[in-house]
Every structure is written in C-alpha cells, then in structure tokens.
Phi, psi and omega in degrees: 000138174298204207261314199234037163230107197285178206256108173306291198331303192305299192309294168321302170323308186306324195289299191318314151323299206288312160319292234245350151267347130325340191275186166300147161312309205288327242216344162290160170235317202214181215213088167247099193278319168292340190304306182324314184294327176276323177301132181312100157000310186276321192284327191278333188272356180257328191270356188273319163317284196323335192262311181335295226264331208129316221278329176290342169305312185273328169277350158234057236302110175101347170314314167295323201287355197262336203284282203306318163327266162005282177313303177269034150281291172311292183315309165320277179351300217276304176323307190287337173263009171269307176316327177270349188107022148352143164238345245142101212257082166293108176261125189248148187068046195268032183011233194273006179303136221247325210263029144276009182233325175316304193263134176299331196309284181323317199280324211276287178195076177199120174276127179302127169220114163263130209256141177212186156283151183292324188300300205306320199277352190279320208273336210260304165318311162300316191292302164339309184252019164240007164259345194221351194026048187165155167231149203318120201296331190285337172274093189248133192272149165221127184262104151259126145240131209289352180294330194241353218212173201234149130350289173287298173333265202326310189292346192279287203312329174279357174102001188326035280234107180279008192249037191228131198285113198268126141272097185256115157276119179210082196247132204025048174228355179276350158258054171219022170264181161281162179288340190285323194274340180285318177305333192248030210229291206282344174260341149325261209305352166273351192237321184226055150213162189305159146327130160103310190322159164191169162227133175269132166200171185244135170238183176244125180315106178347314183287354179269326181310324194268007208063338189292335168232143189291197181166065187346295229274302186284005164270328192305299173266033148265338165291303175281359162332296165320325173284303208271351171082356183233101172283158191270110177241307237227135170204154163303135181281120150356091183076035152258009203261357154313288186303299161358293203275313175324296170325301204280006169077070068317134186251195181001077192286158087307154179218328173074084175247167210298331179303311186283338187271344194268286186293345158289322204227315169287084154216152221056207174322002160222027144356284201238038117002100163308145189227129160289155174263152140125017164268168164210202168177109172246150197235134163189127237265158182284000000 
C-alpha cells in the first residue's frame, strides 16, 4: 500500500459487511451495524450498483459470498474464545474491523489492540470517534509502519502484554506480504503469547497465485493494482497449511475451505449462494 493512502481493499471489506448486513436476518451471513458507517460514501453507493445490477457477481463469481462467510467465521472464532477466557485480542491489519465495538465480550474484560498502516488507521480514528464520539477506553490503536518500525516493538511499547492468553486477528492481509513478513508474523505470535494463545487468518492458495487454477477476481486486482497500491504476493500450498504452521510451532491446526464455509453458513433460503474456491482460513493455537 502506498505511503500516505489509506486501503481501498479495507473500505471495500467494510462495503461488502454493510451489504450483507441489510438484507433479512433469514437471508444474511454475517451482521455488522457499523460497517455502513466506515464505509467512503461515493464508494459504498457505487459498489452497492455493482452488486445490485450483477456485476460483482460476474467479475468475481463467490467472491463477496467467500468475504462474507469469512467475517462470520472469524466472528463465530473470536466468540469461542471469549467464551474459554480470552485476555486479549491483537486484530493485525484492522482496516475497518468492527468487532472491537460489536462484542459486549471485549468491552467488559478484555484489551484491545489494532495494529494498521498509519494513513488507513488516521482515517479510521476520525471514523471511530464520529460514531461513538469518543474512543473506546478498551481500545488501544497502534500505527506501523513496516518500513521503519517493528511489530513487537510498537505493541510492547503500546503496552502489549505476552503472558495473557491472546487472540490474533489477521484477516485478509498475508496475501498481499512477502513470505518473509508472513513468517516473521507467525514466530512473533509463538515466541510472544501465552500457552492457549492462537491465531486465526485467512490465505490464498499458491494454484491461484500460479495460475494454474483460474480466478477473475484476482487477474482483476491484479489489473488495477496501479489504483490500490496493493499486490497479491504470498499464498499457500492447497492442504498444506497444517503443516505449514505446524513447522513454525503451532498446534491444533484447523483449517475452513469455501466447502466447509457453504455448509456452515449458505443454508436455507441462501442454499445456493455462491462461495469462490482457492481460499482458506486457519485457526491455530500457540
């Protein structure tokens, strides 16, 4: 992302929540009351035609159905570990994420930290405090940037604490790192959280990155890269990603592909709801 440009991607995630939280209860996946508000006006009223008329359908067939799926994957995750006794939630990469105002859980006891780019997190902050008119005592924002400044470094200095059993929210950003920045993500969190800690994120499969299975939405954003300042580089080998984590000193891996996510979540009156394939989401405990 550029230096000073906050993240069309984040503003698009936020629009696709504020879609899909409009609809009927029966008729929904995930549930955000705030994503409208974070969303850029001109963008959410342009993306919202595209989806109306088709077109987002056609230029990434499953694509929105995999984003949404996703928000309430993570969300169902992020529950179950409020439910064992969470202490602590790192959301890394938090664009426009919702859910440090969402859960009653978080608020009550347990502290927050959302880690961003700076342009994106400036903007998010004005956005923050003009929906809650203030910001949240439970909420500590930390701005990196990775070019001059370190991961560990900002959250210690932000008060970060490793010996409190951690949650890491890392939702749609290890493909657009280098693998070395993905690696050095995932041994931050095994060397500095508690026993029980774990992390969720989601990646893209190597065969979509290589071409080898095809996928509109990413030659799409791969066209327009020149507008978001944002490239696809690092993805996963297709049923490796056990191992993957497993190498890096993680346990109980789980794993979530678009199969699994259809049947947990596209069922009754959005059956037959498209899910793109060549995603994943993995959960895996320190």
């Amino acid at each position: 992302m550029r230096r000073n440009q906050t993240s069309l991607t984040a503003a698009g995630i936020a629009i696709a929540r504020a879609i899909e939280s409009e609809k009927p209860a029966g008729e929904r996946v995930c549930y955000d009351p705030y994503a409208r508000q974070f969303a850029p006006g001109w963008l959410y009223s342009i993306t919202a035609l595209f989806v109306k008329i088709g077109y987002a359908e056609r230029r990434g067939p499953g694509v929105v159905g995999f984003i949404v799926a996703r928000d309430r994957y993570i969300d169902d995750v992020l529950q179950d570990f409020l439910d064992k006794s969470l202490q602590q939630l790192v959301i890394l990469g938090a664009g426009y994420d919702s859910r440090a105002y969402r859960f009653d859980g978080l608020k009550e006891r347990v502290r927050v930290f959302e880690v961003d780019h700076p342009a994106t997190q400036a903007d998010k902050l004005a956005r923050v405090q003009a929906i809650f008119g203030a910001l949240p005592a439970h909420v500590t924002f930390v701005a990196v940037d990775f070019n001059t400044q370190t991961l560990q470094k900002r959250l210690e200095d932000s008060g970060y604490d490793p010996t409190l059993k951690t949650l890491f929210i890392w939702q749609g950003v290890t493909m657009y790192l280098t693998e070395e920045a993905v690696k050095a993500t995932l041994c931050f969190v095994v060397q500095q959280s508690a026993l029980g800690s774990a992390i969720v994120f989601d990646y893209i499969c190597r065969s979509v990155l290589d071409g080898v299975q095809k996928h509109g939405e990413v030659s799409n954003m791969r066209r327009y890269r020149f507008m978001t300042g944002e490239g696809l580089t690092f993805g996963i080998e297709e049923g490796t990603v056990e191992s993957f984590l497993k190498e890096r000193g993680f346990r109980q891996v789980r794993n979530m592909d678009a199969n699994g996510l259809r049947q947990a979540y596209f069922t009754g009156k959005i059956a037959g709801r498209k899910i793109a394939s060549g995603y994943g989401i993995a959960v895996a405990e320190v």
